[in-house]
N, C-alpha and C positions, 0 to 999 in steps of 0.2 A: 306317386300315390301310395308313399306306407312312410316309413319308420324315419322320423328326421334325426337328425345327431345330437339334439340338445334333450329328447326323452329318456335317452337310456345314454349313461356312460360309456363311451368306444374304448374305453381302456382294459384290457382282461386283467385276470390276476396277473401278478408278475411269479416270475418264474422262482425255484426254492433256488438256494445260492448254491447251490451243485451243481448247477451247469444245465437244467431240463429246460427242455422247451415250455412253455407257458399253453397251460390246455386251452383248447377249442372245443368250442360246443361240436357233438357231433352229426347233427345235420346240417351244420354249417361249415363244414370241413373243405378245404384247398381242393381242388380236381390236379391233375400232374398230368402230363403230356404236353406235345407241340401246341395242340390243337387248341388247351386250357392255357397256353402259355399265350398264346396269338389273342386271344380273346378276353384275357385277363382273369379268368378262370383258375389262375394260378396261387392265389391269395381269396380267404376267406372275404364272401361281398361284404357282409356287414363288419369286417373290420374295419373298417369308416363308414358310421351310418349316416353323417352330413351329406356324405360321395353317391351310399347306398340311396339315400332318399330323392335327391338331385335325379338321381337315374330315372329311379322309378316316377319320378313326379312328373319329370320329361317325355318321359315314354308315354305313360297314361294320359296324357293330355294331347300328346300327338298323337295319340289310336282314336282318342275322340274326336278330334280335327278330321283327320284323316276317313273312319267310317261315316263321321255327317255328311260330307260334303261328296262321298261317294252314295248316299244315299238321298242327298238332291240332286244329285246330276243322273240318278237311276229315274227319278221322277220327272225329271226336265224341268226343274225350276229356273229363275233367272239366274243369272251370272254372278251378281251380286251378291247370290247365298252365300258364295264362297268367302265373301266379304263379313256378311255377319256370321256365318261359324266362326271364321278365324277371331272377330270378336266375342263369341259365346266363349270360345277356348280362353282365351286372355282372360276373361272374366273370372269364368271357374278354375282357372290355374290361380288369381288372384286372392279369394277367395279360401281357397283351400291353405294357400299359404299360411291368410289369416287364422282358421281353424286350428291349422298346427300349432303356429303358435299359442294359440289358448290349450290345446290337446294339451301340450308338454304341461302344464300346470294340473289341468281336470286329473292327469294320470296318475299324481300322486293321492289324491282326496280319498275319500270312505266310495267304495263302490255306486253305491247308490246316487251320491253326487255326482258324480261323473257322470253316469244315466244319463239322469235326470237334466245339468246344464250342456251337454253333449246335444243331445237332441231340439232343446232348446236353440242352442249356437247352430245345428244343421235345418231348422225351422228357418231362423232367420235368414241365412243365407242362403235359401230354398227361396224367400219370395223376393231378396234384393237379387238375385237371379234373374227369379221371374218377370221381375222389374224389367230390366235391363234389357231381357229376352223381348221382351216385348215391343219397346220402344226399337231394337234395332227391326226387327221384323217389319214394323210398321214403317221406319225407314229405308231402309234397304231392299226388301223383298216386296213388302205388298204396301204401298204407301197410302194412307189413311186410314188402313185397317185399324181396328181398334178392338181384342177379344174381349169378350164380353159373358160372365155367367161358368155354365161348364168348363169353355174351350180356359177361361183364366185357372179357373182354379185345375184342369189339368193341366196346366204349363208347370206351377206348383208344384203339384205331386210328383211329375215326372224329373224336377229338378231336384225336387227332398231324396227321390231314389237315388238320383246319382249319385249326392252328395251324402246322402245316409252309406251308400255302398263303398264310397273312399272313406268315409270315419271308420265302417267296420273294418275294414283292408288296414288302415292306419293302427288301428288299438289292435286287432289280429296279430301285427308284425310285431308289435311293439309288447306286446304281453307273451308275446312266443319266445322273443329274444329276451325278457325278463326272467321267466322259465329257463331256460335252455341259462343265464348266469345264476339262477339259484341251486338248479340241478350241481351244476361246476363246481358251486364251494359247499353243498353239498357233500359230495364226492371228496374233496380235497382238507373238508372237517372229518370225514369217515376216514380216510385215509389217516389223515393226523391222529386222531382217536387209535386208532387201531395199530400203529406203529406206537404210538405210546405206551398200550397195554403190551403189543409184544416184547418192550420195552422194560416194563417193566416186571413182567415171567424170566425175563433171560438174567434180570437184575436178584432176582430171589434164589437164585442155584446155591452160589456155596456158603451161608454163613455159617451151619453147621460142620460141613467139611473144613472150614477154615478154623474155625475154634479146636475140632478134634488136631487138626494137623498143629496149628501152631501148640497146641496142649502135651505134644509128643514131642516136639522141639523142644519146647522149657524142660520134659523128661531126661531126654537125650543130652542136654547144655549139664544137667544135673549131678548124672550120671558121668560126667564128663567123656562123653562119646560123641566127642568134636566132631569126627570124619561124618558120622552117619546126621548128625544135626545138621552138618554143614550138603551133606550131599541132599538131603531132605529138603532143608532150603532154597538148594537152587530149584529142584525140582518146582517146589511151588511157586517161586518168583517166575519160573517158565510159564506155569500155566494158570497164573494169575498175570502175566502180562498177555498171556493168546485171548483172556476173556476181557481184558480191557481193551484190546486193540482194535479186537475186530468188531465192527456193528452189529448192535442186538437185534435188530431185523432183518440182516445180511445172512445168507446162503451159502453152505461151504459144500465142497466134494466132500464124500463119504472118505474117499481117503485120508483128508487132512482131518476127520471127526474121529476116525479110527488113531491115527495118530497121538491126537489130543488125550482121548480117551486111555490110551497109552501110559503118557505121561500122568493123569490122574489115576491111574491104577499101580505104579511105581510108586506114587508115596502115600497110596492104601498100603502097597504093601509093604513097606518100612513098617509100618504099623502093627501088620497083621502078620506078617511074613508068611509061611507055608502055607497060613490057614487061609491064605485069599488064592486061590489057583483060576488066572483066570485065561480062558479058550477064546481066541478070534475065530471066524467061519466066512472070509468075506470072497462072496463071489467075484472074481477078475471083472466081471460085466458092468457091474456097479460100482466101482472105487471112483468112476466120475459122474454120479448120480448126486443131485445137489440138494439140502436138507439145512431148515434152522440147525445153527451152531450150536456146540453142546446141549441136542433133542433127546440124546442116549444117555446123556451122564444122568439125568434124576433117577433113571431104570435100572443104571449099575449103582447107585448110591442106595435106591430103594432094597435090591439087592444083598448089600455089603451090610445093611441094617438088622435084615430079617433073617439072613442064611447065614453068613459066616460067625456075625457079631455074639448068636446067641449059642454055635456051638463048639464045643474046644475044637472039635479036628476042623473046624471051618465048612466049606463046602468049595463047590465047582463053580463059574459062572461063565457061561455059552454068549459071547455074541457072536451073531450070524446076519450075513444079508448075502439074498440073495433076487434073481431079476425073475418077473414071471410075468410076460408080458411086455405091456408100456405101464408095467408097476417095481417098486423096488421093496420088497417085504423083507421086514428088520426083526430080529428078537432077539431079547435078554432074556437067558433061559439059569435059572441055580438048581442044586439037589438039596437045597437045605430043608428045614425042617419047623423057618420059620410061623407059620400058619398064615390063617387067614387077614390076619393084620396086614400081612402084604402088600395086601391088594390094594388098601386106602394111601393117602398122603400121608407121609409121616409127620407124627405130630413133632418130631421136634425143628422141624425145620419150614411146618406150614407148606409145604411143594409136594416133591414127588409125583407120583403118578399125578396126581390132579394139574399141576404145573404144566406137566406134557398134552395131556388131551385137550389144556386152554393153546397151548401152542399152537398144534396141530390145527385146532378147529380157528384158529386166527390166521394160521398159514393157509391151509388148501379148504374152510369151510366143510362140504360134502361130500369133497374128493378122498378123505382117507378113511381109514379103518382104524381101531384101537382097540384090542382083544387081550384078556386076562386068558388061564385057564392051568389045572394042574398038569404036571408034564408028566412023562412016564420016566422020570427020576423021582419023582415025591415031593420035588419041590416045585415054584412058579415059573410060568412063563408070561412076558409081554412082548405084542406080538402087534406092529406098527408096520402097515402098507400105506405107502404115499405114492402119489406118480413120477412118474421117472421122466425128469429133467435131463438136458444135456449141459456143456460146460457153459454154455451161453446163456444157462439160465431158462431156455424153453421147452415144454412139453416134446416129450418123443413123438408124439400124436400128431399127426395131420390132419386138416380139419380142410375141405377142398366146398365152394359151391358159396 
């Protein structure tokens, strides 16, 4: 009595070519145990809703077998009742089949249509019921009887309810399970959306950094200071091959960010040499605390723009993390003297700071923090708390109940 297999497609999405399992609605979710394994509990029901419907149509119709004929043998009718319930059930199991089948069509129509010949189709086979009902009665049970007046037209109403109550049961299951795949891809278009945008933040990093660098090569080839062009080069081949490698929505330990960051602050300083001085602070707690890939480079860039760029002696630049809590709070601190420009995305590169707070707020939503503010050197600080992941990727946090 619900949802046949020819209403709604049994096939889910298919899975992405990475290897994931292929989502399930979540009220419709596998049960796991002996107990769900014995009883077939073990596999989502409605992933065969042919199997699914079969069940339920069997069941429903043997609970109505099964209560009428315990509710003539409570009254002491004849024997025979049991003869025509077991016909009433055949009927209405018959019956209903035919409904479904018309369901699966009414389901696609404008609202309204559906109503409207729905109820029409539970009228009709409300009185060819009634029909039916009657003639065995008059058969079977009480012979000659013939109802007449009220007692007909309650046989009627009582058969429109039943059958009114299996079409709502029927569209109920069936517009739940339509729900429950629209939520799905839903979900799975958000998901795609949202990895394409982080996608394309992580794609906006270096094209500034890559013109200055390579600008300082053509310098260096010029100048003919082969060793330092050439050791410049590799440098950048390293970590222009670390940001093509690795996935733009993928998660790295702070260690290998610090690392990275390393390597892109070696061929700042080619560039800058004395005048870029730059300070790690990283707490031993956190080196396996997991964070979008190069999340810090637009802050040391933002940095390198405003502090050292605009003064001959350069300046200082502080990264720091450290753990406080089931949090891992990060900052790029300088002494320079660049101003308030700082604070915004740099124009020549369209990112910067703004790049990072899209990240952030695409990676952890409401979970993080993003703080500016002057330091007690005179120059900026930014100042990023995210939660603290372990190497597997999950929240430190347990969440029990």
């Amino acid at each position: 009595m619900a949802s046949d297999g020819g209403a709604l497609t049994a096939e889910r999405p298919v899975a992405a070519a990475r290897g994931q399992a292929p989502a399930r609605p979540r009220a419709l979710a596998p049960r796991s145990g002996r107990l769900a394994r014995s009883v077939g509990l073990d596999v989502p029901f409605f992933a065969d809703k042919n199997r699914a419907f079969w069940i339920l149509q069997s069941a429903g119709w043997s609970g109505y077998f099964i209560l009428r004929s315990l509710s003539g043998i409570a009254n002491e009718v004849p024997a025979m009742f049991v003869v025509h319930t077991l016909l009433l059930t055949a009927t209405g199991y018959s019956l209903t089949l035919l409904m479904a089948s018309l369901f699966r069509r009414l389901i696609t129509m404008r609202a309204v249509y559906t109503v409207i010949l729905s109820l029409a189709a539970v009228f009709v086979a409300s009185a060819a019921f009634s029909v039916i009902e009657t003639w065995s009665h008059a058969t079977f049970v009480s012979p000659g009887a013939r109802p007449v007046g009220v007692k007909w037209f309650g046989a009627i109403l009582l058969n429109f309810a039943l059958l009114a109550a299996w079409a709502a049961l029927y569209y109920g299951i069936n517009y739940y399970l339509l729900l429950e795949e629209e939520i799905d891809q839903r979900e799975k278009l958000e998901s795609q959306a949202s990895s394409a945008q982080l996608a394309m933040l992580r794609y906006q990093l270096n094209p500034h950094f890559l013109f200055n660098t390579l600008n300082s090569i053509s310098t260096l080839v010029l100048l003919k200071q082969t060793e330092r062009a050439n050791a410049m080069l590799a440098r950048l081949s390293s970590f222009l091959r670390y940001t093509l490698a690795n996935e733009p929505t993928a998660k790295v330990t702070l260690a290998q960010e610090v690392e990275t960051l390393k390597l892109y602050l070696e061929i700042e300083k080619m560039r800058f040499e004395d005048r870029l001085r730059p300070r790690f602070r990283i707490d031993a707690a956190t080196i396996g605390a997991r964070l979008p890939s190069l999340l810090l480079q637009p802050l040391i860039e933002n940095a390198i723009k405003y502090a050292v760029t605009p003064s001959e002696t350069g300046a200082d630049i502080w990264i720091s993390a450290t753990r406080e809590g089931d949090r891992v709070r990060m900052e790029v601190a300088d002494n320079g003297t660049g101003g308030g420009d700082g604070l915004v995305a740099t124009q020549s590169t369209g990112v910067g700071l703004a790049n990072t707070k899209d990240r952030l707020a695409q990676a952890y939503g409401q979970a993080h923090s993003f703080t500016t503010r002057t330091n007690e050197h005179g120059g900026f600080s930014v100042t990023v708390e995210i939660p603290l992941e372990s190497g597997d990727g999950r929240s430190s946090r347990q969440d029990f109940g």
